[in-house]
N, C-alpha and C positions, 0 to 999 in steps of 0.2 A: 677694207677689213685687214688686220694684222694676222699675216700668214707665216705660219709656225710649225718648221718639219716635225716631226716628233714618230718614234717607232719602238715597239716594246724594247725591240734586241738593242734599243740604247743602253739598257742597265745591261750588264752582261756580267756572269758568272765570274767570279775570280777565286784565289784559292783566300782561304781563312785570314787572318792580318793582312792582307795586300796592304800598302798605303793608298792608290786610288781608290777619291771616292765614287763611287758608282754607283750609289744609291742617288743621289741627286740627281742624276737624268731620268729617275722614276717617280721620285718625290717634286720635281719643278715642277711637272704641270699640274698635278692635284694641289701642288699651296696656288697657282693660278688659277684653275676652274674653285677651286675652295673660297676664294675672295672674290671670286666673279670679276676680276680683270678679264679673264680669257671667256668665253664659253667653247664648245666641243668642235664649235665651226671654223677657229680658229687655228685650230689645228688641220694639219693633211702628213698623210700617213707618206714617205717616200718608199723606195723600191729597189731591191736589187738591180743592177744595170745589166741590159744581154747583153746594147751594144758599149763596151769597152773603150771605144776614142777618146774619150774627153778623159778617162783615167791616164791610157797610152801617150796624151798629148803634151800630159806631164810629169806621168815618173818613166824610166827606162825600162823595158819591155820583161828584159830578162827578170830585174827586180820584183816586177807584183805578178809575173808568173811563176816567181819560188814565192811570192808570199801566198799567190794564188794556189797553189801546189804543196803546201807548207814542205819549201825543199830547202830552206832558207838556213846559210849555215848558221851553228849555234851561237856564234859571236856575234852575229848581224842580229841573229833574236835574240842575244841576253840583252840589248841595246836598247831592245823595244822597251823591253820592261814587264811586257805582257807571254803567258801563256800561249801559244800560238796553236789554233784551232781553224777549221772551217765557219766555225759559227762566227768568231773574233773577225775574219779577211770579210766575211759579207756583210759583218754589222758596219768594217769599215767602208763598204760598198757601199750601202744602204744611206750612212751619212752623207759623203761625196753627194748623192742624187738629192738629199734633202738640198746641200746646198745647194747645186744647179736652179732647182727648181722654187729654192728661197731667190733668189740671184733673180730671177724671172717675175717672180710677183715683186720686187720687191720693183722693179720697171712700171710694175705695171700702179702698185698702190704706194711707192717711199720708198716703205720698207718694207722686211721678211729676216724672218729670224731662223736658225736652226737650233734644238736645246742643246746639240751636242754642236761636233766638230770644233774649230780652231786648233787645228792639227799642223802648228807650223813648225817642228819640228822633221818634219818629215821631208827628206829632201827629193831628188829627182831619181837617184838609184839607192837609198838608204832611208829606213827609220831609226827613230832614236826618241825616248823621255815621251813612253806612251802614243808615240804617233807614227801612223805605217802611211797612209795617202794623206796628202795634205789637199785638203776638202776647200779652202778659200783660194789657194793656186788650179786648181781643177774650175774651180766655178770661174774664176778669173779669164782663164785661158779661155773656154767655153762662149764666156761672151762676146770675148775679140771673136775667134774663131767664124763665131756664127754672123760675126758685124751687127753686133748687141749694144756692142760700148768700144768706146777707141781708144779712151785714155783711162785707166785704175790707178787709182791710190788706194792703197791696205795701210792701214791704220792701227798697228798692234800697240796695242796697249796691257798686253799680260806683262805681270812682271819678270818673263823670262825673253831672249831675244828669239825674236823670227830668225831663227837660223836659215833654216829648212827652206823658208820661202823667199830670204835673202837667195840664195844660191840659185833657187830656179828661176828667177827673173833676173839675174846676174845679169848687164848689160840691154833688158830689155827695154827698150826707150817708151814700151807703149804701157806697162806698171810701172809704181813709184811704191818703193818697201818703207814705209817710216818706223819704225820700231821706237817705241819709251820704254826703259826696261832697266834692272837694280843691273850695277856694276860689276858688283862683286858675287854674282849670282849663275847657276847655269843659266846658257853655255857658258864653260869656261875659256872656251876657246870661240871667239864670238865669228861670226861673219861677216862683211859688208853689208851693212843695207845701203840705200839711196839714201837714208837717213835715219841717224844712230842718236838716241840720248841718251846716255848712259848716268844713272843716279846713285849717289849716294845711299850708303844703308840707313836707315830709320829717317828718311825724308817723310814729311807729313801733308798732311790736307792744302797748306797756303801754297807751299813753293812748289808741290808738283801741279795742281791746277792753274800756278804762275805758269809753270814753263810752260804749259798744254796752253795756254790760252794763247800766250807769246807765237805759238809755233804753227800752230793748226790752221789759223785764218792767214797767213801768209805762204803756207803752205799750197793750198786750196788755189788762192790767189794766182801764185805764179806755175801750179801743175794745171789748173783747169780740169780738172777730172769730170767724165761725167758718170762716173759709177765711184761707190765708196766701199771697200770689204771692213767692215769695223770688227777686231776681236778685240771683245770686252771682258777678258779675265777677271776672274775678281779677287785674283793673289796675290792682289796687290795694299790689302787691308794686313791690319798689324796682328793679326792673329793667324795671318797663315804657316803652313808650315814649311812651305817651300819658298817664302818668298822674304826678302828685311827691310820690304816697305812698312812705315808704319802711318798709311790712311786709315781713318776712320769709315767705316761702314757709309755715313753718310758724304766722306769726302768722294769713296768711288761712286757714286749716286751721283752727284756734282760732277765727278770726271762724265761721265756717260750724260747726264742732261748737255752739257756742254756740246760735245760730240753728235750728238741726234739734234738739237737744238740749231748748228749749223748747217749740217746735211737740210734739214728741213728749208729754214731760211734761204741757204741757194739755191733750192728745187734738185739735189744731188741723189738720186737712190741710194740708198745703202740697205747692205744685207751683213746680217749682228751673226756669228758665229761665237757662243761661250766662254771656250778658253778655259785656264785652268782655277780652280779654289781649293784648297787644302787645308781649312781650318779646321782643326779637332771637334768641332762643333761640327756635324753637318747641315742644323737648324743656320747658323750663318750663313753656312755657303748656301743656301735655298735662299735665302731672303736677299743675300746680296744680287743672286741673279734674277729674283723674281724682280728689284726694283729698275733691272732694265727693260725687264715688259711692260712692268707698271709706266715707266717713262717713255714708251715707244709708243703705247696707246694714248696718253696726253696731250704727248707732241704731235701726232702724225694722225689721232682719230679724235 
């Protein structure tokens, strides 16, 4: 079965105009139970963490106990982006353990998804552009850690770059950071990943599913991975607002059948982490991420 973290305090209160949308981590899963892709089983509710390791094992101590503390100076939190609360540091919590625990089924059944997270912004002692713990490097660590998985490949695919999760596997021989992401986009200041592709503004459907096709199974190939962290953003369609790719709805449906469609074929797990969508429409962004459940369930069920 396709296992799906999901928790009220994904939607979380913001002030009036924010530009995140944050309605959509409350609207995903009812357009899924609505079209009966999902049923209720499919989901599992995650949970505050007592024990703190697996957060500790990847941001620096001091950091998420000022974000834990909200003692965080104001320049480090105007970075975030967000409001800084108790309820925000535990929803970040909450996420983190979905994926853990998506990471674990997903061992056990392909896959597992979480609605939120894809928090790769977030580095080892800093947040920054909406993200405080970065939830795909926590779950990552977590499964070396525990002798889960030996070798990860993260597979970001949001149109902005893995900064955050470049930095904290800096040097790690035992993750592989790929990042595809618009050039001229934030970060402005980019990072190393282990692999960087960096695209042109208003690239379309053909030549980025060229290069993804070129890249991915050669990829695979010569890392050997046997755990996959796929973020599936979907700001990468020509109507977002933070992104100057211009795929078509149905092209990122194609990026994502692609990507699931291999994992499957080489018997690889992977755990699908959201990512960002910023389209003025928020009916878009629901429907582009609902068709990577819809494609998760095809492929994999």
């Amino acid at each position: 079965m396709l296992k799906i973290a999901y928790h009220p305090i994904y939607s979380h209160p913001l002030p009036e105009g924010h530009r995140f949308p944050m309605l959509k981590y409350e609207l995903l899963p009812k357009q899924l139970l609505h079209e009966g892709t999902c049923i209720e089983d499919n989901f599992f509710e995650p949970v505050k963490m007592l024990n703190e390791n697996p957060i500790l094992a990847v941001h620096d101590a001091n950091y998420f106990y000022d974000l834990l503390n909200i003692t965080l100076d104001q320049r480090a939190a105007r970075k975030i982006g967000f409001p800084l609360s108790e309820l925000l540091i535990e929803r970040e919590i909450i996420i983190a353990d979905g994926t853990i625990k998506a990471s674990e089924y997903a061992l056990k059944y392909g896959i597992a998804m979480n609605i939120a997270g894809g928090t790769h912004h977030a580095y080892t002692n800093r947040g920054e552009a909406f993200c405080m713990l970065n939830d795909q490097a926590i779950g990552a660590r977590f499964l070396l850690n525990n002798g889960l998985a030996k070798k990860i490949l993260i597979v970001d695919l949001d149109v902005h770059q893995g900064n955050g999760t470049a930095e904290i596997f800096n040097n790690d021989s035992a993750v592989f950071t790929f990042s595809m992401h618009g050039k001229n986009n934030y970060p402005f200041k980019k990072e190393q990943s282990d692999l960087d592709i960096e695209l042109e503004n208003n690239i379309g459907d053909a030549e980025y599913l060229s290069i993804l096709q070129e890249t991915l199974p050669l990829l695979i190939k010569s890392q050997q991975p046997d755990f996959i962290y796929y973020l599936c953003g979907v700001d990468v369609i020509a109507t977002d607002k933070l992104g100057k790719l211009s795929l078509t709805i149905e092209g990122c449906k194609q990026r994502d059948q692609f990507v699931l469609d291999i994992c499957k074929s080489q018997n690889i797990p992977v755990m699908c982490s959201m990512g960002g969508g910023y389209s003025p429409d928020i009916k878009v962004i629901v429907g582009a991420h609902a068709n990577t459940y819809r494609l998760a369930q095809d492929i994999f069920f």
